[in-house]
N, CA, C and O atoms as CSV, one atom per row, in Angstrom:
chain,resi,resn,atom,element,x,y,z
A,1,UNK,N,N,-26.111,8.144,-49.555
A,1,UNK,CA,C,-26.831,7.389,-48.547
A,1,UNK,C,C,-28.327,7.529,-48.794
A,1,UNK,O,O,-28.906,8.612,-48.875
A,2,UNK,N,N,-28.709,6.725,-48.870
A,2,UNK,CA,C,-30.671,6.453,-48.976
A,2,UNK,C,C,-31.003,5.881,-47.290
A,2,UNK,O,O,-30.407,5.076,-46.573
A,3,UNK,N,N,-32.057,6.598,-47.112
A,3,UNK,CA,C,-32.721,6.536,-45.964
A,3,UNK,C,C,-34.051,5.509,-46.141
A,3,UNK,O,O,-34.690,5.411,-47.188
A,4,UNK,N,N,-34.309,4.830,-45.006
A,4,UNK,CA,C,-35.618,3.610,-44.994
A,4,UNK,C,C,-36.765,4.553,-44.864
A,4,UNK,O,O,-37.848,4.386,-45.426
A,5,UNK,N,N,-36.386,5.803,-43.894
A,5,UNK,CA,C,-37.583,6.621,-43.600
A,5,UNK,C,C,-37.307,7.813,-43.849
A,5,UNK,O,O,-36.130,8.175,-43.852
A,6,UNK,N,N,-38.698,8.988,-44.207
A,6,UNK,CA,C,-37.899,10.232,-44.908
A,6,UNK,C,C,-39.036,11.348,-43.626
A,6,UNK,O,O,-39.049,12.544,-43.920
A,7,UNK,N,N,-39.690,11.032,-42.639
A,7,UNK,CA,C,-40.396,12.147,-41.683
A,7,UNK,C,C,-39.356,13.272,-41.001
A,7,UNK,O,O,-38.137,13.128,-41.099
A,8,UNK,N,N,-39.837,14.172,-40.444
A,8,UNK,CA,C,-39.089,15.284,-40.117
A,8,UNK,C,C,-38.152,15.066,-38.794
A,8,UNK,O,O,-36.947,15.309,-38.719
A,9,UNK,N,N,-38.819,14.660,-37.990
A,9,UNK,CA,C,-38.265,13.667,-36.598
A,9,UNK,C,C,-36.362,12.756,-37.203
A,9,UNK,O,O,-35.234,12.975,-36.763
A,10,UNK,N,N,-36.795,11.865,-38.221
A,10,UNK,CA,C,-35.731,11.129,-38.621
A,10,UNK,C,C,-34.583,11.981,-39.362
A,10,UNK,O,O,-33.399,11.720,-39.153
A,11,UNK,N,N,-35.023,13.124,-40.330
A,11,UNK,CA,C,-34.279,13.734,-40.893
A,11,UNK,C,C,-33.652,14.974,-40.092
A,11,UNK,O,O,-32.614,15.520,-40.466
A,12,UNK,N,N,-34.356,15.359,-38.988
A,12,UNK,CA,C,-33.192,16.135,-37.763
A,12,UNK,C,C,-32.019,14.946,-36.854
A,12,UNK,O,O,-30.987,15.180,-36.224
A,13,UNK,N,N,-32.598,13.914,-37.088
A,13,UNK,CA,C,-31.706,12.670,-35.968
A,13,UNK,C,C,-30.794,12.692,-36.612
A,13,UNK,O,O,-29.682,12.963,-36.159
A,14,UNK,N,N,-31.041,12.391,-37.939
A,14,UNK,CA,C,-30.309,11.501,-38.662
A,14,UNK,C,C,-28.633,12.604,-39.048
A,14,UNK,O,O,-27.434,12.329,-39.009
A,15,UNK,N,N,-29.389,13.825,-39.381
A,15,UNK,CA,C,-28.475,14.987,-39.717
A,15,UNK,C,C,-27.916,15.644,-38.397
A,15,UNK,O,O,-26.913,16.357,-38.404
A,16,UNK,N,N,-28.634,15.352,-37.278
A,16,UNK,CA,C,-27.729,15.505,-35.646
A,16,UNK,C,C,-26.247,14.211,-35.535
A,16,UNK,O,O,-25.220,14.175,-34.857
A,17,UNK,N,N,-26.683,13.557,-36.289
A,17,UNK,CA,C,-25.810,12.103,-36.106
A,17,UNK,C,C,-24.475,12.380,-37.125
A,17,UNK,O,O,-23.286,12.159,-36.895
A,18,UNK,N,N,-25.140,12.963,-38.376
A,18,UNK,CA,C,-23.922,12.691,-39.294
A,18,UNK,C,C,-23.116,14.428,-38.758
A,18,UNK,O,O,-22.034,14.886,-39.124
A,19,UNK,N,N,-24.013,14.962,-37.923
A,19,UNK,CA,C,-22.434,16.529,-37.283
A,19,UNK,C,C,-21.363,16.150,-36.471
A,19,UNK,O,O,-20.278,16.731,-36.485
A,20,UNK,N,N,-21.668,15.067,-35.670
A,20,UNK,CA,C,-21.095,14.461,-34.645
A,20,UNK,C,C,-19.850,13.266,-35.229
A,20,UNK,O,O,-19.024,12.593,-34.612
A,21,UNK,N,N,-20.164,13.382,-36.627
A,21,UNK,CA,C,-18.670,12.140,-37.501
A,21,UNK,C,C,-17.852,13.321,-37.359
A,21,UNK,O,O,-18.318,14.447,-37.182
A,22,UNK,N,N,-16.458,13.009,-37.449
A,22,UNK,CA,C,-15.408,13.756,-37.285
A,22,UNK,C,C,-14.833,13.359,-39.054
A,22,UNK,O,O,-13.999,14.030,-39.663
A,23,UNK,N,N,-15.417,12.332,-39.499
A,23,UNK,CA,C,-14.744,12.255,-40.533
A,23,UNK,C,C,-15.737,12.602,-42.223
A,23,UNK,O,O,-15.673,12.579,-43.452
A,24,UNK,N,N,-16.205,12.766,-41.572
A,24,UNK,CA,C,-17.504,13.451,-42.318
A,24,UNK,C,C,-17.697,14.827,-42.806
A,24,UNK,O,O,-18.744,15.295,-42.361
A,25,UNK,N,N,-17.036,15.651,-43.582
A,25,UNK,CA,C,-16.778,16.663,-44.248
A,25,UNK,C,C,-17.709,17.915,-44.735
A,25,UNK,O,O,-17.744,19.139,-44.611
A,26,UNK,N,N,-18.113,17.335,-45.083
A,26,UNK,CA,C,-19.746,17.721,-45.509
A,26,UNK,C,C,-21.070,16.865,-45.977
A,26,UNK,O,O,-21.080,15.637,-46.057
A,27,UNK,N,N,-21.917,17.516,-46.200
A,27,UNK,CA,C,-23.160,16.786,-46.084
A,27,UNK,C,C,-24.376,17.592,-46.861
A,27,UNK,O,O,-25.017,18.491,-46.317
A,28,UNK,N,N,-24.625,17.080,-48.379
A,28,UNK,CA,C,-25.650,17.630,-49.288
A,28,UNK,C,C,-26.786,16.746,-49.118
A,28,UNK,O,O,-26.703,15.543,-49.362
A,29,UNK,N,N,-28.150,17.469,-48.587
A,29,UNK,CA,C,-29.276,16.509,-49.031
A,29,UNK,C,C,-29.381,16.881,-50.771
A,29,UNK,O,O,-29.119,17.985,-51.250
A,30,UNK,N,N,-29.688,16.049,-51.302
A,30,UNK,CA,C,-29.898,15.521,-52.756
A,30,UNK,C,C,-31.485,15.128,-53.301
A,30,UNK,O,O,-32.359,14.544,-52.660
A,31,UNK,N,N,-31.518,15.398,-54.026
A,31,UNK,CA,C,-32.496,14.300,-55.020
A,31,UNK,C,C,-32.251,13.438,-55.950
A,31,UNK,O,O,-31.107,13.302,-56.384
A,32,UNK,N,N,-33.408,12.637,-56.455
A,32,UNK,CA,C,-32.578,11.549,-57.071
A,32,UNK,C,C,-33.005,9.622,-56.148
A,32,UNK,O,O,-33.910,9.111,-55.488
A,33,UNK,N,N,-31.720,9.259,-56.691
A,33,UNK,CA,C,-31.931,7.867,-56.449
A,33,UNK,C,C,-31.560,7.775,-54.491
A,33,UNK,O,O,-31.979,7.148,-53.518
A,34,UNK,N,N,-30.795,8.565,-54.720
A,34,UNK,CA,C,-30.265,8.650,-53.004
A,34,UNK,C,C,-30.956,10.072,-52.204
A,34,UNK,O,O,-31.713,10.890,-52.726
A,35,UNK,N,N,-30.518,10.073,-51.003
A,35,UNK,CA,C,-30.950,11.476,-50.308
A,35,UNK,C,C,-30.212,12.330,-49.637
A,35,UNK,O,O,-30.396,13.537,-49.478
A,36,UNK,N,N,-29.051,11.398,-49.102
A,36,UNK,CA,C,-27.613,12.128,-49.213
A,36,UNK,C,C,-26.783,11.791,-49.657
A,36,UNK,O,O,-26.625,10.581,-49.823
A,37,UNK,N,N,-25.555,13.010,-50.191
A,37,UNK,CA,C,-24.284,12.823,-50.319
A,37,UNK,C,C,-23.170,13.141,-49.170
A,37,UNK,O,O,-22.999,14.280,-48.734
A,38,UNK,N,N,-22.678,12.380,-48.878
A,38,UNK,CA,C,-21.420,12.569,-48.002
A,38,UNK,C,C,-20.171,13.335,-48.397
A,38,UNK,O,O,-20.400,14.055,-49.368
A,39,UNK,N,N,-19.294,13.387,-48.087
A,39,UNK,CA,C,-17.711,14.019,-48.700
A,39,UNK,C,C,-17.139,13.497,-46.958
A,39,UNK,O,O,-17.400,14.041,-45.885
A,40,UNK,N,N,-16.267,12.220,-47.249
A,40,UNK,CA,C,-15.726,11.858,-46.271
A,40,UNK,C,C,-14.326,12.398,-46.536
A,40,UNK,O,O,-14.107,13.156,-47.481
A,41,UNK,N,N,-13.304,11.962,-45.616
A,41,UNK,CA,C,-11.897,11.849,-45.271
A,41,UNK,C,C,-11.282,10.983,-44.483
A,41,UNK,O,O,-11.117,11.233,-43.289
A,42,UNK,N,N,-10.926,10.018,-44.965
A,42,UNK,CA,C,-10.047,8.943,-44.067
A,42,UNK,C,C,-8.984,8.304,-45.414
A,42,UNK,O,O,-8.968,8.261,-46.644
A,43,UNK,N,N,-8.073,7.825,-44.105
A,43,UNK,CA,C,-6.937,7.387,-44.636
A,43,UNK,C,C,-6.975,6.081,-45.710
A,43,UNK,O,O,-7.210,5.026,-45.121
A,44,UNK,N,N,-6.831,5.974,-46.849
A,44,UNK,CA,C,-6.861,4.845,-47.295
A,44,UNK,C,C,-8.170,4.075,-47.468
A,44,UNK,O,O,-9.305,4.436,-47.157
A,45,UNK,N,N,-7.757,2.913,-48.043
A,45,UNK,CA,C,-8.907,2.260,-48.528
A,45,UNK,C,C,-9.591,1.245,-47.282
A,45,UNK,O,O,-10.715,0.837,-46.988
A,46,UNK,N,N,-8.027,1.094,-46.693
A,46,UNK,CA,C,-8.698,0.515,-45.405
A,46,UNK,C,C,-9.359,1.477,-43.963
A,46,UNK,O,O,-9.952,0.894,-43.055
A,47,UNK,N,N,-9.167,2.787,-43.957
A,47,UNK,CA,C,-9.396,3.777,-43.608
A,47,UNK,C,C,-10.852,3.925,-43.247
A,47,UNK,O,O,-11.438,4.211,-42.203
A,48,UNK,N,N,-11.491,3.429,-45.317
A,48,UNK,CA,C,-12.731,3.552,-45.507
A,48,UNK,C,C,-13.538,2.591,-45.398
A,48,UNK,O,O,-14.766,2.673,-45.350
A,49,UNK,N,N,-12.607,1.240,-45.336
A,49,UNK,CA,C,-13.472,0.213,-44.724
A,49,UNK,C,C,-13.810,0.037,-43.301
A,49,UNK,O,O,-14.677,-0.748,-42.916
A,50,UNK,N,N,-13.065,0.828,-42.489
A,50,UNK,CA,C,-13.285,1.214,-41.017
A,50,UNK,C,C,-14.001,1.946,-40.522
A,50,UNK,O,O,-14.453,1.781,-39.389
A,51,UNK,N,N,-14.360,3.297,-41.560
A,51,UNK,CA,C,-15.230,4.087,-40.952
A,51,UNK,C,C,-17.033,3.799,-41.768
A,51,UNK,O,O,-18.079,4.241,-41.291
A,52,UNK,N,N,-16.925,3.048,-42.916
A,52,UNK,CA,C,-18.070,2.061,-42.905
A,52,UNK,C,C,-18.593,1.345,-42.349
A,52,UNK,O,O,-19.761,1.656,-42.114
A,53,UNK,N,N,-18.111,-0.014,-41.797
A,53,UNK,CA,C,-18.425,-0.900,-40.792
A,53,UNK,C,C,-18.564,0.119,-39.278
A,53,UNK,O,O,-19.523,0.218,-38.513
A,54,UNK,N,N,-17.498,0.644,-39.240
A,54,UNK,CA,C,-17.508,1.291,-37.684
A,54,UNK,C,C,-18.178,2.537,-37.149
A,54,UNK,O,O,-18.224,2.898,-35.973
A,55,UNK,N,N,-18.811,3.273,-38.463
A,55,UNK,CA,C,-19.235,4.346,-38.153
A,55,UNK,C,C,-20.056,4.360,-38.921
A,55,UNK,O,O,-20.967,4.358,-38.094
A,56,UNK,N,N,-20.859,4.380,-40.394
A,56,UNK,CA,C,-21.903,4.955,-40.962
A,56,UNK,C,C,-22.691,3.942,-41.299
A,56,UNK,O,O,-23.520,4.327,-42.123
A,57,UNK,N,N,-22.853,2.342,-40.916
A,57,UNK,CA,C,-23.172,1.380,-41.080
A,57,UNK,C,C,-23.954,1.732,-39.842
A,57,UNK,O,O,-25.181,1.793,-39.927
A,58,UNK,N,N,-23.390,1.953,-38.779
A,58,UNK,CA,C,-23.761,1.850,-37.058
A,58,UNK,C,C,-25.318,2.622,-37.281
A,58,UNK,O,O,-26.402,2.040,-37.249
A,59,UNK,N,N,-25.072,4.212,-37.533
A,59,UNK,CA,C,-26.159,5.022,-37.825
A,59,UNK,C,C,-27.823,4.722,-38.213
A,59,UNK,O,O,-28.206,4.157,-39.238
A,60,UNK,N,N,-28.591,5.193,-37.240
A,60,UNK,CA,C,-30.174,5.133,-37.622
A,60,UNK,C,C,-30.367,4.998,-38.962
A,60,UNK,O,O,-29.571,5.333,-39.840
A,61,UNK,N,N,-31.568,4.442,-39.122
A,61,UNK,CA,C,-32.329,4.885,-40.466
A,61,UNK,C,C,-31.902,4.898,-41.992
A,61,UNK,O,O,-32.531,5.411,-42.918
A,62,UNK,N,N,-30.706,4.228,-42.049
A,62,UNK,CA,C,-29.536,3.825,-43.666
A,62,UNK,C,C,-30.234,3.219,-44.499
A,62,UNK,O,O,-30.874,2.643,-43.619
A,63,UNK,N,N,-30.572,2.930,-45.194
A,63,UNK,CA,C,-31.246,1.856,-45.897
A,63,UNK,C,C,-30.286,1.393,-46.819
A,63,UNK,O,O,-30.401,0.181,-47.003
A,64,UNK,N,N,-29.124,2.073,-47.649
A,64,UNK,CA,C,-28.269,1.827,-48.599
A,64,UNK,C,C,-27.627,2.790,-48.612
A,64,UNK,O,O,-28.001,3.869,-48.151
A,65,UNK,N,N,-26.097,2.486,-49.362
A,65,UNK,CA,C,-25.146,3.751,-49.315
A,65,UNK,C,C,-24.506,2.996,-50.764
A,65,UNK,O,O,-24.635,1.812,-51.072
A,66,UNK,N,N,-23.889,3.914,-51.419
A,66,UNK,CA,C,-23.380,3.770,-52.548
A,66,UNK,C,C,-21.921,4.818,-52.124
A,66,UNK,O,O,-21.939,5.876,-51.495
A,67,UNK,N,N,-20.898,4.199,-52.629
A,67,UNK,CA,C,-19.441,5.021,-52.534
A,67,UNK,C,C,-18.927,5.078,-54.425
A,67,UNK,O,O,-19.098,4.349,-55.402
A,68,UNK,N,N,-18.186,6.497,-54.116
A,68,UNK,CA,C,-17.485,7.014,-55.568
A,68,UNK,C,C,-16.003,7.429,-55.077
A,68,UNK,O,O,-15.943,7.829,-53.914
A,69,UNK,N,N,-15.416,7.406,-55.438
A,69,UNK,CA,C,-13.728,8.057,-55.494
A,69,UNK,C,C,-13.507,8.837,-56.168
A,69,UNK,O,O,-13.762,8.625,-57.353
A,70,UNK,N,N,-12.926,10.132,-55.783
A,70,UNK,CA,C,-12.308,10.816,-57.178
A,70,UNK,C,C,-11.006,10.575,-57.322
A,70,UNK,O,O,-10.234,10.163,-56.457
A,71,UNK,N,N,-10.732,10.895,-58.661
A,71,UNK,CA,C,-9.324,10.313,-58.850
A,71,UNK,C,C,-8.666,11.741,-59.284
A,71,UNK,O,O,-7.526,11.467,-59.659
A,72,UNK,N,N,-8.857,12.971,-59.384
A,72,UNK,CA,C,-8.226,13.960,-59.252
A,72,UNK,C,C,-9.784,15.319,-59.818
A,72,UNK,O,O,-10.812,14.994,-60.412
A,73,UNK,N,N,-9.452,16.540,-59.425
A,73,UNK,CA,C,-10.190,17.243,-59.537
A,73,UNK,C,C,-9.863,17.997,-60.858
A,73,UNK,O,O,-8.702,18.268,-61.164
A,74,UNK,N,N,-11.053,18.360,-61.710
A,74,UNK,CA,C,-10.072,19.132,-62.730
A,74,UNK,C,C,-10.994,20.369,-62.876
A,74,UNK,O,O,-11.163,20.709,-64.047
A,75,UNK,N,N,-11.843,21.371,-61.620
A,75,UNK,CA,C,-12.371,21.984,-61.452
A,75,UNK,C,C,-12.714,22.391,-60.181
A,75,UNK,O,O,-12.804,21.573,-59.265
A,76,UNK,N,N,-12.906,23.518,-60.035
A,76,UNK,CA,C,-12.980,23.661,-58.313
A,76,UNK,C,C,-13.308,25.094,-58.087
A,76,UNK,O,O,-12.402,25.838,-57.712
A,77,UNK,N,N,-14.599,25.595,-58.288
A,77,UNK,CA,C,-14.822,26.738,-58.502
A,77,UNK,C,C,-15.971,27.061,-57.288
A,77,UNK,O,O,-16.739,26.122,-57.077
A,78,UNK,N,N,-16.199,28.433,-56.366
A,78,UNK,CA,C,-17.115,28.444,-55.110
A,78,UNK,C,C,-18.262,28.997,-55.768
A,78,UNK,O,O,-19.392,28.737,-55.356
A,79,UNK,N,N,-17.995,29.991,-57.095
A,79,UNK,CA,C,-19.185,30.687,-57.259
A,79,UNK,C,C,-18.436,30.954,-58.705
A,79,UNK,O,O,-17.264,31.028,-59.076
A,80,UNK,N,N,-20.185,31.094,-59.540
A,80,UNK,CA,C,-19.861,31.769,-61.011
A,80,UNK,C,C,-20.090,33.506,-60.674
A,80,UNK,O,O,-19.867,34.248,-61.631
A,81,UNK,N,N,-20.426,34.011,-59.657
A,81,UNK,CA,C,-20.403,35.449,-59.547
A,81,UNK,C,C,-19.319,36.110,-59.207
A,81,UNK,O,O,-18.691,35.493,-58.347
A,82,UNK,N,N,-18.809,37.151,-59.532
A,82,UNK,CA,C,-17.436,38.187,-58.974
A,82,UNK,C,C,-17.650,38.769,-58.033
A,82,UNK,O,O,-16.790,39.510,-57.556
């Protein structure tokens, strides 16, 4: 997700808004072309066309969102330390 505006005011709203998704998993600010990454969960493809239009479309301050799928994990590690 890329934001229209990046002040401190918008980036507490905006991150008060995305605690309150239920389907919303986690949440990395980033650098780069975008400013966040999401990690959603919903059912299906139509799932995700529902909680787009109905939920992260709705949200302050979006300017653009870009979506990825994974198609299986082949790594999954919390930490390189013991």
């Amino acid at each position: 997700v890329s934001l229209d505006k990046h002040d401190e005011q918008v980036l507490q709203e905006f991150g008060a808004e995305l605690a309150r998704v239920p389907e919303i998993l986690e949440v990395y600010l980033v650098t780069g072309e975008f400013d966040y990454l999401l990690k959603v969960a919903v059912s299906g493809t139509r799932g995700y066309e529902k909680f787009l239009s109905g939920t992260l479309y709705k949200l302050p301050y979006i300017r653009q969102s870009k979506s990825t799928f994974t198609l299986r994990c082949l790594k999954k590690a919390h930490s390189i330390f013991p």
